[in-house]
FILUM-256133 format. One record per residue: x negated, y, z negated of N, C-alpha, C in turn; residue number from 1; residue in three letters. Coordinates in pm, 1 decimal, always signed. Each point is the difference from the previous one (the first is absolute). Layout:
N
X/Y/Z/X/Y/Z/X/Y/Z/NUM/Ala
...
END
This chain:
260
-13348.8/+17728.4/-12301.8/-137.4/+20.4/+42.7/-12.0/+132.4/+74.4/1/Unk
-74.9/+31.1/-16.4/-95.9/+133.1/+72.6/-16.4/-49.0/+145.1/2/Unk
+31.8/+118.5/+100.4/-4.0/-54.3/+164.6/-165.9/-23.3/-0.5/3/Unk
-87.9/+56.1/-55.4/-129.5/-45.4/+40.2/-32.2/-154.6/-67.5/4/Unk
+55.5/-57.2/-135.1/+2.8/-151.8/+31.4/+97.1/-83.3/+92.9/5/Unk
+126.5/+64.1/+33.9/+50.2/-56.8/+107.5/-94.8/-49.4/+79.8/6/Unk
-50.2/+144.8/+77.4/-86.5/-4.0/+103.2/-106.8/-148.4/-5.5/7/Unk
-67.3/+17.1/-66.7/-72.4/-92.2/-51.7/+23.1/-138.4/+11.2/8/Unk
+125.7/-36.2/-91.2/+77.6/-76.8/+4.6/+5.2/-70.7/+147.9/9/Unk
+57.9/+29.3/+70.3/+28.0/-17.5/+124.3/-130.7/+47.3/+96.1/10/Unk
-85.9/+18.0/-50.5/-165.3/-37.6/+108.4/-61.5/-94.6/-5.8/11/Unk
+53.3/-106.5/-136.4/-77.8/-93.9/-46.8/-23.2/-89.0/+73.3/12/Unk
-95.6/-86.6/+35.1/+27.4/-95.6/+88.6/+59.3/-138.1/-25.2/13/Unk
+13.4/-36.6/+82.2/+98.5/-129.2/-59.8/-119.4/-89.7/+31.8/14/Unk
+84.1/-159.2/-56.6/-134.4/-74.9/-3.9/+97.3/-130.3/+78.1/15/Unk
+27.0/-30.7/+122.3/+42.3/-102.5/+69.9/-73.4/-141.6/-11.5/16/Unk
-88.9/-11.4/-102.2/-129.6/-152.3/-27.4/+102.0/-71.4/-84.6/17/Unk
+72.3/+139.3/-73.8/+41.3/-104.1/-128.4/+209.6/-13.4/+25.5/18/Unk
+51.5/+49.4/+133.3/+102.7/-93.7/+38.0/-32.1/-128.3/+87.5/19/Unk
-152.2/+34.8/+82.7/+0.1/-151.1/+87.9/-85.0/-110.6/-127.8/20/Unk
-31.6/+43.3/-86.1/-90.9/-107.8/-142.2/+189.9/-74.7/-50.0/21/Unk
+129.1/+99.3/-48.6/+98.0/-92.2/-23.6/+61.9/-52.4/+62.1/22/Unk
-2.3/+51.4/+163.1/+119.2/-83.4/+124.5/-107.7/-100.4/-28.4/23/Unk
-143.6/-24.2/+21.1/-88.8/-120.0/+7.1/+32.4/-68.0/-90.7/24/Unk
-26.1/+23.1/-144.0/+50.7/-108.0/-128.2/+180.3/-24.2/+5.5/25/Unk
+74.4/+31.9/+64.8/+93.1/+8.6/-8.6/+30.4/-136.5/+89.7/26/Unk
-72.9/+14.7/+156.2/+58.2/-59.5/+99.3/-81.2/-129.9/-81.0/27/Unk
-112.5/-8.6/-35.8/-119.4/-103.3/-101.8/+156.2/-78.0/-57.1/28/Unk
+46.3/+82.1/-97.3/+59.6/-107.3/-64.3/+153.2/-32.6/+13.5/29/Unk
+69.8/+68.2/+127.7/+53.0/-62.2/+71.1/+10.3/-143.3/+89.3/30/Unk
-162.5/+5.6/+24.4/-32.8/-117.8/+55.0/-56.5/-130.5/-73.6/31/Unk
-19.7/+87.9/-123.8/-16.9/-137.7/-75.5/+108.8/-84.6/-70.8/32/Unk
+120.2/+110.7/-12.1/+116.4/-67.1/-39.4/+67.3/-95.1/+113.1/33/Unk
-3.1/+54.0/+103.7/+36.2/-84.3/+119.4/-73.7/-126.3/+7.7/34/Unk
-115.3/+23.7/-17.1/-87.0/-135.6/-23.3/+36.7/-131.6/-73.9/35/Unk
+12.2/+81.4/-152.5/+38.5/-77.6/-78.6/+131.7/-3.0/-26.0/36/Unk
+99.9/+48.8/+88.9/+163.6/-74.7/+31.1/-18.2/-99.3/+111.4/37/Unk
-61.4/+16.8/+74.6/-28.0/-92.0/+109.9/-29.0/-119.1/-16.6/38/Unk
-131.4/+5.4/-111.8/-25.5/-130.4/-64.7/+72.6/-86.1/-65.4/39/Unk
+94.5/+99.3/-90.5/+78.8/-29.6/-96.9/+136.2/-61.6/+127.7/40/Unk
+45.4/+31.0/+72.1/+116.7/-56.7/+132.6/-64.3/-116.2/+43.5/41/Unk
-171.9/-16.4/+21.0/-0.9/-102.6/+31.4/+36.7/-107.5/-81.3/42/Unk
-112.7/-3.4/-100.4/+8.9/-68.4/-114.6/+137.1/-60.1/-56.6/43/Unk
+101.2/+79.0/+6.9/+179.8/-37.7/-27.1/+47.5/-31.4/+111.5/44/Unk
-26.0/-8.5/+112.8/+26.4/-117.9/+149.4/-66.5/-90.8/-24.2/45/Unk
-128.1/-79.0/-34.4/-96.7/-94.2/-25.3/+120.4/-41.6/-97.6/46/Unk
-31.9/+19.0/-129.9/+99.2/-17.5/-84.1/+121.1/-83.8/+50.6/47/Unk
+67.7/+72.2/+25.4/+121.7/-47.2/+61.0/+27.9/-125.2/+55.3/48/Unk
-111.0/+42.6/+138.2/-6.2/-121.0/+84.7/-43.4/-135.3/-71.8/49/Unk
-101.1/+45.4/-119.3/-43.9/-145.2/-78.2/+108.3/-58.3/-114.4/50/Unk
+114.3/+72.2/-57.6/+81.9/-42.7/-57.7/+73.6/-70.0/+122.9/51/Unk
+95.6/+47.7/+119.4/+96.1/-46.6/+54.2/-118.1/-127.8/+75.0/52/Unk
-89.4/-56.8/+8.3/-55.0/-101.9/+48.7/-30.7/-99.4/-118.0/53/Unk
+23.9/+65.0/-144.7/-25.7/-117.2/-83.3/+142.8/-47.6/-26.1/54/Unk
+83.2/+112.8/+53.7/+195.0/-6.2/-33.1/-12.9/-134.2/+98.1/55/Unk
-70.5/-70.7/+97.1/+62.1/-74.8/+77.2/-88.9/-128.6/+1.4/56/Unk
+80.9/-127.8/-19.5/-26.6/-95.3/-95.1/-141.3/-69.5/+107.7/57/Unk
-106.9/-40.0/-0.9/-29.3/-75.3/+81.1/+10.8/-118.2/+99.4/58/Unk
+59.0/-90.7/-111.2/+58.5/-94.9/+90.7/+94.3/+32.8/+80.2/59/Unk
+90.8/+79.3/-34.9/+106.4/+35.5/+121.8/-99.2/+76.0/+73.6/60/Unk
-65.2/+64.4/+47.4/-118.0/+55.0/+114.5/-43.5/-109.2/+95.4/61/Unk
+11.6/-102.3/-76.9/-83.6/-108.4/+41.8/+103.2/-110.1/+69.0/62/Unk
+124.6/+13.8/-18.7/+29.9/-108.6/+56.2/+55.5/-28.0/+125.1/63/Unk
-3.3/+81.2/+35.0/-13.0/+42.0/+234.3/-125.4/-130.8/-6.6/64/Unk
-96.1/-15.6/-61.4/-124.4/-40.8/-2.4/+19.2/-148.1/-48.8/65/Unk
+96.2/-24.6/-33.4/+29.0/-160.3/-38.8/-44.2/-17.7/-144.9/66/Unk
-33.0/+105.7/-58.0/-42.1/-41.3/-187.5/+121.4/+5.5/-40.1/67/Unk
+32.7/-115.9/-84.3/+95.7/+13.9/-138.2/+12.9/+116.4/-56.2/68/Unk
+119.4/+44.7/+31.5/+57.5/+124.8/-89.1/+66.1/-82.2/-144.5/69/Unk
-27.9/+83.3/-126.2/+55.9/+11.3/-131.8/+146.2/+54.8/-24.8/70/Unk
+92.4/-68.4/-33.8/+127.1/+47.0/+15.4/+50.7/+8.0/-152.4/71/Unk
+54.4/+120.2/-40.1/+35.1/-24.4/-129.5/+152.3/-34.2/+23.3/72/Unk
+19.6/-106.5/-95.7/+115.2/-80.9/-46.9/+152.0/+111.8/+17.8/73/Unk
-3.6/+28.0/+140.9/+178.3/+147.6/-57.0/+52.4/-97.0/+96.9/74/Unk
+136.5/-41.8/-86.7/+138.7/-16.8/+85.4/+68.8/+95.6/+45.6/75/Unk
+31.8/-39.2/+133.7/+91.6/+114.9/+66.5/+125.8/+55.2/-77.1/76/Unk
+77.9/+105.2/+29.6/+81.2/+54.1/-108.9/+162.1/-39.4/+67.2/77/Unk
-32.4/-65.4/+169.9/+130.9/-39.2/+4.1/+2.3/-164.1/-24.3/78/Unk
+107.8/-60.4/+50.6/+43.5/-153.8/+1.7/-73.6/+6.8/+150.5/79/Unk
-31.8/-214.2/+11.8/-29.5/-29.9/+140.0/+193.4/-37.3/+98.4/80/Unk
-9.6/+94.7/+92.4/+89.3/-6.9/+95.9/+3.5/-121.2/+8.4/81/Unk
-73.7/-93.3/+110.5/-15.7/-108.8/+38.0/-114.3/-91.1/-40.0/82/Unk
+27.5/-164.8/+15.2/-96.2/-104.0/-47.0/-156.3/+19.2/+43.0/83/Unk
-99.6/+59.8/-83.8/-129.6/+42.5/+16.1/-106.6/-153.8/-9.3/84/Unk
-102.7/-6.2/+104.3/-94.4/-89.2/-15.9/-138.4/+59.9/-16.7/85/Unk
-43.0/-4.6/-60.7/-175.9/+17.2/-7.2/-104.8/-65.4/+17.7/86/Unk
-106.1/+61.0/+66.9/-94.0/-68.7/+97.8/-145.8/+23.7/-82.6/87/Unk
-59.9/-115.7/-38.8/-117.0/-7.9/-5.5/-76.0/-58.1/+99.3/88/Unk
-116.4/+2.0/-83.2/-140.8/-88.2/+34.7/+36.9/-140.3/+16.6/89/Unk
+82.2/-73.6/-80.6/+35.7/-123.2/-1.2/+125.0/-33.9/+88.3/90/Unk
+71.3/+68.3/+36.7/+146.6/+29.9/+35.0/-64.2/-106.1/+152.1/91/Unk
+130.3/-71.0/+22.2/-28.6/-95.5/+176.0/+136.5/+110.9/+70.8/92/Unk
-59.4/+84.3/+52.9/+89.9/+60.8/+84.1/+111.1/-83.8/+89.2/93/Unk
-36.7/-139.9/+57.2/+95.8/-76.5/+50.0/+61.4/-39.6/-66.8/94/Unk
-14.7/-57.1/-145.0/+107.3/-16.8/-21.3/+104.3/+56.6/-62.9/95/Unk
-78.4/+178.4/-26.5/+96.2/+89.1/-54.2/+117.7/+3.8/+74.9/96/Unk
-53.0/+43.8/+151.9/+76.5/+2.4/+75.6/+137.7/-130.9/+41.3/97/Unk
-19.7/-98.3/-56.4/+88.4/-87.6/-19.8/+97.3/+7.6/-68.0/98/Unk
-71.2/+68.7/-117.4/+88.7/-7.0/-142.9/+51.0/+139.6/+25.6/99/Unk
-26.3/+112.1/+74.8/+65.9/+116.0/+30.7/+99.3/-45.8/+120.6/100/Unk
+43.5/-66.2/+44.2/+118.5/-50.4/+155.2/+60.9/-52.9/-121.9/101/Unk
-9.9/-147.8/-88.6/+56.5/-79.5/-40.2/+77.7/+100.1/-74.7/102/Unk
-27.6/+110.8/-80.2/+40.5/+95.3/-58.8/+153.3/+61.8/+64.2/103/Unk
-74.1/-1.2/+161.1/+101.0/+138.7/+52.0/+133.3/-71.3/+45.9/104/Unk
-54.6/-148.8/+34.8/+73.7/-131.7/+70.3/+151.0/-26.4/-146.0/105/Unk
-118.7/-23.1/-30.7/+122.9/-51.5/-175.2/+103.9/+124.0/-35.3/106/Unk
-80.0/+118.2/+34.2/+127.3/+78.7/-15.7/+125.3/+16.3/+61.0/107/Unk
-11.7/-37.3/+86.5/+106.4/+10.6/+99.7/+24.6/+110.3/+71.8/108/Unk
-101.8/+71.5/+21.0/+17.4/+141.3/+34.2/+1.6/+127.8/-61.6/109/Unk
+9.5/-53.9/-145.8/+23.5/+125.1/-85.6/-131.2/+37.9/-14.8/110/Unk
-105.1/-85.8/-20.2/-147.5/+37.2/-38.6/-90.7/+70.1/+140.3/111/Unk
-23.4/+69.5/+67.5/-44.3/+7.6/+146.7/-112.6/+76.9/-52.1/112/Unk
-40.2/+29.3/-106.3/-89.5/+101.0/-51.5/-87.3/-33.0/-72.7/113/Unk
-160.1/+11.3/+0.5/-41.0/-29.2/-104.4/-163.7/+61.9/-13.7/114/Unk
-54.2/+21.6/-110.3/-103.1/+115.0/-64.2/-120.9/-90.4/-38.8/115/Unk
-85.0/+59.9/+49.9/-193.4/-83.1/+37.3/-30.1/+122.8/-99.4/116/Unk
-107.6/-56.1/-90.4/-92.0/+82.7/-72.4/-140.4/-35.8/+6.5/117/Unk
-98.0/+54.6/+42.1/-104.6/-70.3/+5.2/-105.4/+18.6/-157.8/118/Unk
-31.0/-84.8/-30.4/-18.3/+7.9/-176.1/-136.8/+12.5/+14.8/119/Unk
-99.2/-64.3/+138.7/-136.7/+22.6/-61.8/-47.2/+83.8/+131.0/120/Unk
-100.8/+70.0/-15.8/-51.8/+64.8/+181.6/-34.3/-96.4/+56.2/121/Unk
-83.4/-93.4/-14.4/-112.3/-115.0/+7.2/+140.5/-102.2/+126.9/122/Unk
+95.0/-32.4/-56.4/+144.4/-61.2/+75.7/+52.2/+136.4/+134.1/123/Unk
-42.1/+116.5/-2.1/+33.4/+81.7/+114.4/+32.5/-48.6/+147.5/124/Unk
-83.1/-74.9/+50.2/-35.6/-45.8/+93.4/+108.4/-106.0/+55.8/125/Unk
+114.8/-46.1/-123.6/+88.1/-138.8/+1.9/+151.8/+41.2/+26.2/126/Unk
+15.1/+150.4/+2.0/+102.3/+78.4/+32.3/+44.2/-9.4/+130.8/127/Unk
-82.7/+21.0/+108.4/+65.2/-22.2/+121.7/+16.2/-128.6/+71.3/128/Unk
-70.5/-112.8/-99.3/+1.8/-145.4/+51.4/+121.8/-26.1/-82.1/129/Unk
+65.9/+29.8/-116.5/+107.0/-32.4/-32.5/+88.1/+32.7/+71.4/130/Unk
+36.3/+122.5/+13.0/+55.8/+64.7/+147.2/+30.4/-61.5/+121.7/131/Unk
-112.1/-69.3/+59.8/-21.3/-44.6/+134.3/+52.1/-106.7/-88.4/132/Unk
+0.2/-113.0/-93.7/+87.4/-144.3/+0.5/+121.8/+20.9/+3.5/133/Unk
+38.5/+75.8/-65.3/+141.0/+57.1/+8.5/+79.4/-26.3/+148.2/134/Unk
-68.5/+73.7/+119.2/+26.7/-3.3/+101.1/-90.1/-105.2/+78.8/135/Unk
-24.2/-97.7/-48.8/-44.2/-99.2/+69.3/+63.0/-81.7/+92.6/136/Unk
+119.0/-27.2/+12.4/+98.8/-53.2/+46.5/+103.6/+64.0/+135.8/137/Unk
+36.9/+131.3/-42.0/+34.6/+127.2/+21.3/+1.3/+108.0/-85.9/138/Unk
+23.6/+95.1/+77.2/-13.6/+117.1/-63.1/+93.4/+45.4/-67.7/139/Unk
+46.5/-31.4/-142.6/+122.8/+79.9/-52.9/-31.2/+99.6/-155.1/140/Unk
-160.9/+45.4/+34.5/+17.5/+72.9/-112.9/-83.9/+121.0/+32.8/141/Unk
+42.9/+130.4/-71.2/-95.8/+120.5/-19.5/-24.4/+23.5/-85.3/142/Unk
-119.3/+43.8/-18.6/-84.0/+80.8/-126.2/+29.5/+94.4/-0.1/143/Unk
-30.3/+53.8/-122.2/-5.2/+204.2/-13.1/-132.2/-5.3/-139.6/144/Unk
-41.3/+139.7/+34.6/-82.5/+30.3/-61.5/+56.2/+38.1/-159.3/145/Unk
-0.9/-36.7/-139.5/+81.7/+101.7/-76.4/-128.9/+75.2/-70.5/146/Unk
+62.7/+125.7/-40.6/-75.0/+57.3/-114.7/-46.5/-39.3/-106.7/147/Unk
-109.4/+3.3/-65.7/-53.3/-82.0/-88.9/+48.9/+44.7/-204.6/148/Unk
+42.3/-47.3/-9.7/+59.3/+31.7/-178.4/-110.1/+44.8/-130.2/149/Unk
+30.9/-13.5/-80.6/-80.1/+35.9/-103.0/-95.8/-61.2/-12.2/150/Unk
-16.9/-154.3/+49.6/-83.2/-80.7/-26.9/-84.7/-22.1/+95.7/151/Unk
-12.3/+123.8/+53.8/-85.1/-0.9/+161.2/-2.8/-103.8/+87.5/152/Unk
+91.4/-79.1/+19.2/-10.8/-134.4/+71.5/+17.4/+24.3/+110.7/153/Unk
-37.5/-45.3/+126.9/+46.0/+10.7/+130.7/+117.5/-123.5/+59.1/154/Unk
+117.5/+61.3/+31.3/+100.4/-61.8/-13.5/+54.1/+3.1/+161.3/155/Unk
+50.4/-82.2/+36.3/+98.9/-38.9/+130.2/+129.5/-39.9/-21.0/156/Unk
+95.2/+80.1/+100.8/+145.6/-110.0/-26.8/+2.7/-70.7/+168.7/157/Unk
+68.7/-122.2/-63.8/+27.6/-107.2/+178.5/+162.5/+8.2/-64.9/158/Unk
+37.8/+55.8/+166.2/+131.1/-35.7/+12.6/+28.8/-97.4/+122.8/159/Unk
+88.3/-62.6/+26.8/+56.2/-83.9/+33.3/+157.8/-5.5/+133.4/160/Unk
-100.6/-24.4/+133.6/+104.6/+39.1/+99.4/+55.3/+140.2/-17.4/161/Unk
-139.1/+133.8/+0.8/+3.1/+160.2/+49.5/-91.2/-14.7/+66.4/162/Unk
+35.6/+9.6/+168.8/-147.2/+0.1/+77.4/+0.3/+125.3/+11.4/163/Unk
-81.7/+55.3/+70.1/-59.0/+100.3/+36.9/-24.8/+24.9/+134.6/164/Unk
+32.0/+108.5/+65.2/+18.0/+49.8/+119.1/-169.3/+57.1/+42.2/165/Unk
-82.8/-83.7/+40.1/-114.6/+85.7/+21.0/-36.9/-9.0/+144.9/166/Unk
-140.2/+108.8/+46.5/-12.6/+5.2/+105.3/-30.9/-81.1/+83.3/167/Unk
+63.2/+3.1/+164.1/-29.0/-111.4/+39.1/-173.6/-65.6/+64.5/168/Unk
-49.8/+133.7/-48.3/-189.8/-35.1/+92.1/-57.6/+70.7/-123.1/169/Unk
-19.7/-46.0/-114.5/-65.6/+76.0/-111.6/-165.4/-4.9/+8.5/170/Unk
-21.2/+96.8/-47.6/-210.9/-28.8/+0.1/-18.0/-37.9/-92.6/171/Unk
-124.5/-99.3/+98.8/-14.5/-149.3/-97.1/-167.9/+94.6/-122.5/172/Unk
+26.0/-45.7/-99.8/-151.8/+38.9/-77.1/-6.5/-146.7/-47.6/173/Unk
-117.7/-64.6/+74.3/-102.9/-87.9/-41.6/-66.6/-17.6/-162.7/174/Unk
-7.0/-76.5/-88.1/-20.9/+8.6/-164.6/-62.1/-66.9/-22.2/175/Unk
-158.2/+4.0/-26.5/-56.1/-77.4/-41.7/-69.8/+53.0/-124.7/176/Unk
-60.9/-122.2/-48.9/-89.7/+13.7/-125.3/-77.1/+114.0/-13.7/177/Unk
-23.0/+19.8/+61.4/-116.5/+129.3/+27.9/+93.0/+159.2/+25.8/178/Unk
+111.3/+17.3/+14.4/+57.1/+103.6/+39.0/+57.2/+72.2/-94.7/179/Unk
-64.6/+148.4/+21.5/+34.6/+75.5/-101.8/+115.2/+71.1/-77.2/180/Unk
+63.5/-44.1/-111.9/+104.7/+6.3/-18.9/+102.8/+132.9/+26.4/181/Unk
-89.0/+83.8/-90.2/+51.6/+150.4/+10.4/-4.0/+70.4/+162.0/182/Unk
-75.0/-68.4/+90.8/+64.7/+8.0/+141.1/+126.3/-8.8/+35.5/183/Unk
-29.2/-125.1/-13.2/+117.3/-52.1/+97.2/+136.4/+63.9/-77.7/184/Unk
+18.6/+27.1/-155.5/+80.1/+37.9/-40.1/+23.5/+124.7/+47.3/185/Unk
-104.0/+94.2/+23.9/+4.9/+103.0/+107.7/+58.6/+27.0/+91.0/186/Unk
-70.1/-120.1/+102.2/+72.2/+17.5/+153.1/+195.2/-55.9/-3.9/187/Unk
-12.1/-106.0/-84.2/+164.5/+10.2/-7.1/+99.7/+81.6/-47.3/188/Unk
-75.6/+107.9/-149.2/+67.0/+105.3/+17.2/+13.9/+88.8/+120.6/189/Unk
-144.4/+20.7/+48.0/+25.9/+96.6/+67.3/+147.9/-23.3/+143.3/190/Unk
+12.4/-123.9/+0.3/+124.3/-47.0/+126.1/+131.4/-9.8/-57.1/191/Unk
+7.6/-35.4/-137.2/+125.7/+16.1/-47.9/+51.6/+93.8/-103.2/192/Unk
-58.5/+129.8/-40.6/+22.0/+104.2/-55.1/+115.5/+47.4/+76.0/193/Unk
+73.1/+62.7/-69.9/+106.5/+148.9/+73.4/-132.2/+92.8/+85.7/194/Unk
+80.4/+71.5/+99.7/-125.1/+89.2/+80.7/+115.3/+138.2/-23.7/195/Unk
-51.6/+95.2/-49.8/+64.1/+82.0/+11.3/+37.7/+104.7/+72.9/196/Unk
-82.1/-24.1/+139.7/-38.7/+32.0/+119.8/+88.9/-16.3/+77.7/197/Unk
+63.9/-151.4/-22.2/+67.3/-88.9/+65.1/+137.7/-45.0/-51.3/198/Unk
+35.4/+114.3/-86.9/+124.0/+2.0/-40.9/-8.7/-104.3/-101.0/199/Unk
-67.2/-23.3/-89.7/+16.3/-128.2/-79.4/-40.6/-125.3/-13.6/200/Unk
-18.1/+10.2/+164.7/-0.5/-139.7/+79.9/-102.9/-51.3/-36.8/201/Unk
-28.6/-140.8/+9.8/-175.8/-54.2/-19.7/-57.9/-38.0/+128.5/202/Unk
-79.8/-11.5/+15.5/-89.2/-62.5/+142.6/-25.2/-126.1/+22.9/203/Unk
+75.0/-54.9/-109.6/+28.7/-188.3/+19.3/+51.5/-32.9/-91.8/204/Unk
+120.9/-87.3/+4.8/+112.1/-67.5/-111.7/-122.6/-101.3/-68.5/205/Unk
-33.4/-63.1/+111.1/-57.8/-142.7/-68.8/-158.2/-10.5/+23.3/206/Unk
-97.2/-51.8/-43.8/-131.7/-49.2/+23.2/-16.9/-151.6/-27.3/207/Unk
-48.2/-55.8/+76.9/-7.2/-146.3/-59.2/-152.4/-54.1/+12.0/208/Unk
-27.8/-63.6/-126.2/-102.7/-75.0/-59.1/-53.9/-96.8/+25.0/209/Unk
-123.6/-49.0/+37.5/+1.3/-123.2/+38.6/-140.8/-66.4/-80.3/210/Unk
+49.3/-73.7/-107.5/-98.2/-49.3/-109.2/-122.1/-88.3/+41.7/211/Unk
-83.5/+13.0/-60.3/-116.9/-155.0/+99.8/-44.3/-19.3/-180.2/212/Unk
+36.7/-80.9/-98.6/-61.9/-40.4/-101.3/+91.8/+90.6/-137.2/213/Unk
-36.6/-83.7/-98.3/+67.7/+68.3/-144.9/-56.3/+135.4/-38.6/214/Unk
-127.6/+11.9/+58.1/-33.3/+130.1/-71.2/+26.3/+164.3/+85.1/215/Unk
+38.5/-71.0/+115.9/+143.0/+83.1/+53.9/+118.0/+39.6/-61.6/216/Unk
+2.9/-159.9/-45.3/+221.8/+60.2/-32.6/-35.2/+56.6/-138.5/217/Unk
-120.2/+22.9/-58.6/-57.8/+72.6/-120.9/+3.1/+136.9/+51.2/218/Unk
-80.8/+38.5/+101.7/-19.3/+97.0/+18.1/+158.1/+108.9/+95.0/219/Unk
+64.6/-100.9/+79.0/+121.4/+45.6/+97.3/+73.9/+32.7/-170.8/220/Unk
+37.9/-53.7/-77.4/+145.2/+48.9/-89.7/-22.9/+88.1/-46.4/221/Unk
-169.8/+48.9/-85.8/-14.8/+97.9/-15.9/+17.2/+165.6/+13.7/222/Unk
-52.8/-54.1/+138.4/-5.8/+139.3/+131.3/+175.6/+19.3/+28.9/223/Unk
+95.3/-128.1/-36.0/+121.5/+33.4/+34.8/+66.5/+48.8/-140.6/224/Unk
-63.7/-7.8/-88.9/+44.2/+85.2/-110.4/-42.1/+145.2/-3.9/225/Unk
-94.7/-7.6/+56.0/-64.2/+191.6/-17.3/+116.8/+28.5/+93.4/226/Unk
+8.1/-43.2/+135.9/+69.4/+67.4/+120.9/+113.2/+6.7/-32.0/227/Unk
+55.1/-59.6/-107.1/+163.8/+45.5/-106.6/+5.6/+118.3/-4.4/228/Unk
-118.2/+5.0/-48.0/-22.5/+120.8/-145.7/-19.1/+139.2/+95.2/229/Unk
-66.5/-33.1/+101.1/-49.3/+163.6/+43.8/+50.3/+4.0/+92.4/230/Unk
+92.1/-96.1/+101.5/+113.0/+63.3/+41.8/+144.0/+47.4/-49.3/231/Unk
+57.6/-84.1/-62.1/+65.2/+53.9/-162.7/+130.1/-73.8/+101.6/232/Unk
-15.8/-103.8/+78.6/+113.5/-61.7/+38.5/+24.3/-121.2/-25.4/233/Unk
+106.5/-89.9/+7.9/+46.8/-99.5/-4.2/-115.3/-98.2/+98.0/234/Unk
-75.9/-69.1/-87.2/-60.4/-154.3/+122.2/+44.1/-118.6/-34.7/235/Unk
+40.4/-75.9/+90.8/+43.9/-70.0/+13.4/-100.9/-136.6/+77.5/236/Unk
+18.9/-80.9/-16.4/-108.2/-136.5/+28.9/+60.5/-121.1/+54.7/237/Unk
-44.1/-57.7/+146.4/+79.1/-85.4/+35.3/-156.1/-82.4/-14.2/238/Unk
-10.1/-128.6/-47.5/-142.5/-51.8/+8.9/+16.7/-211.9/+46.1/239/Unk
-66.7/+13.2/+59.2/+4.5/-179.0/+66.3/-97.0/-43.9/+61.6/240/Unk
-28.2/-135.7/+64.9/-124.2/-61.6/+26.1/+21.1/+28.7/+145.5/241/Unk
-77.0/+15.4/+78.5/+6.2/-17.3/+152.3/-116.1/-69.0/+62.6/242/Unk
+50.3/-102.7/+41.6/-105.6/-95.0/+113.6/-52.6/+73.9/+91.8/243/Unk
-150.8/-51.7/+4.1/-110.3/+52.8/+117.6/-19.4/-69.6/+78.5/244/Unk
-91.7/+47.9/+116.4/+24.1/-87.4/+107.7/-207.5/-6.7/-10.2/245/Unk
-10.8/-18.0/-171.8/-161.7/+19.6/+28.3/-50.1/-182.1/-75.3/246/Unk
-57.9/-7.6/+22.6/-59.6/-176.2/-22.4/+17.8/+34.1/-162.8/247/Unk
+5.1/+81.2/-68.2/+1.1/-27.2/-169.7/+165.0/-14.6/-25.7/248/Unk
+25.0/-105.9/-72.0/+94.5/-55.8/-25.0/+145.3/+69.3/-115.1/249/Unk
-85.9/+71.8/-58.0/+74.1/+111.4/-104.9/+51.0/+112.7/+64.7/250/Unk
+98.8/+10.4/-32.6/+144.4/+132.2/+59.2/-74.8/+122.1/-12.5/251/Unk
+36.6/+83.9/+50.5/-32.8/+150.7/-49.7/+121.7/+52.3/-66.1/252/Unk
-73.0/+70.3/-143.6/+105.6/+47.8/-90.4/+81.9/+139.2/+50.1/253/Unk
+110.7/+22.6/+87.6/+47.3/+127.9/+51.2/+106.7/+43.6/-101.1/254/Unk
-7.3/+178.7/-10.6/+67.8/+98.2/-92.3/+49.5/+62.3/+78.1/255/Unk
+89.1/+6.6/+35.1/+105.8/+147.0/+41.6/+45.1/+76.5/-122.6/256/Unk
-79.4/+143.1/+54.4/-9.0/+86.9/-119.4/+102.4/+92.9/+61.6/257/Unk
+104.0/+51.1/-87.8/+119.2/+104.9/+99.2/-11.3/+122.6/-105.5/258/Unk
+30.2/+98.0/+32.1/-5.9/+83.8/-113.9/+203.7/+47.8/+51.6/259/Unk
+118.9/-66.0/-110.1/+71.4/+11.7/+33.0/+78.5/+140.1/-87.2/260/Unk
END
């Protein structure tokens, strides 16, 4: 070029409308893509959340709540260790408990062990009264909580002359019909967890239970199955009748809960 179109060239004016017109359409559809990823993130969390809530069966949701859970037919993949009894709706807990001593008696010692399955939810409630006949007499047996198998059953083992070393002034939690389960399963974790604060330690070996009616010992085994689970320790169950000094003639059903 010729310096006089240089010149020229370089007098021209510039036009600054039409870089702030593309930063504008630019930042425009920046923000609309953000928009519609945003939507699109929600939409695949919704998603999500509505598959992993249909992933989870209802009746099992439901049965903290006392509804019949649906169990599909799976046998466990090992052998039964020891002689297993199962507890229904129909089941006479006294005289299981008969036929579980006569069991341990006839053995001669070799049998000291033996495995509770509870077969219906509706029978929940007949777990710690079997328990307490057991030790009707004296006290020679402990519970433990076990892990539940393929067949989702909620399962107990009673052994036979293993007591348990628990505290000697434990706090008492009161259980009635009305008391909320996922509480109380609460407050007993919260006393027998590891503290890690505290070197490990928990803030109480033992809590003990004190039943007023069946839809207690429904609601107490429950809450002592969660408090398995989310403290992730060994519980252990000492359970028996104890006389009142109140004009109603029926024992109170007591649990010594240990987390050993």
């Amino acid at each position: 070029f010729s310096p006089a179109l240089a010149a020229m060239a370089s007098q021209r004016p510039r036009r600054p409308w039409r870089r702030r017109g593309w930063a504008v359409a630019a930042m425009a559809a920046m923000a609309s893509v953000a928009a519609v990823a945003g939507s699109h993130c929600f939409v695949a969390s919704r998603v999500t959340q509505e598959r992993q809530e249909r992933s989870i069966p209802p009746a099992a949701a439901k049965e903290s709540e006392g509804e019949e859970m649906i169990f599909v037919s799976r046998h466990p993949l090992v052998p039964d260790l020891f002689p297993s009894f199962n507890v229904t709706t129909e089941s006479d807990v006294q005289n299981m408990a008969g036929a579980m001593q006569a069991l341990v008696d006839e053995g001669s010692g070799k049998c000291r062990i033996v495995d509770v399955k509870l077969l219906k939810v509706a029978a929940r409630s007949k777990l710690l009264y079997l328990l307490a006949y057991l030790n009707r007499q004296d006290i020679c047996t402990t519970a433990q909580v076990l892990p539940r198998q393929r067949d989702g059953r909620m399962r107990l083992r009673v052994v036979w002359d293993y007591p348990v070393k628990e505290d000697p002034d434990p706090e008492v939690f009161r259980v009635g019909a009305g008391t909320n389960g996922t509480a109380l399963a609460a407050a007993m974790s919260y006393r027998l967890r590891s503290v890690t604060s505290m070197h490990g330690s928990s803030r109480a070996n033992t809590v003990r239970l004190e039943l007023f009616g069946s839809k207690a010992s429904d609601v107490a085994i429950s809450a002592v199955e969660r408090t398995q689970c989310d403290t992730s320790r060994e519980i252990s169950l000492v359970v028996h009748f104890e006389e009142t000094a109140s004009t109603d003639d029926r024992p109170v059903l007591v649990a010594g809960i240990s987390a050993t």
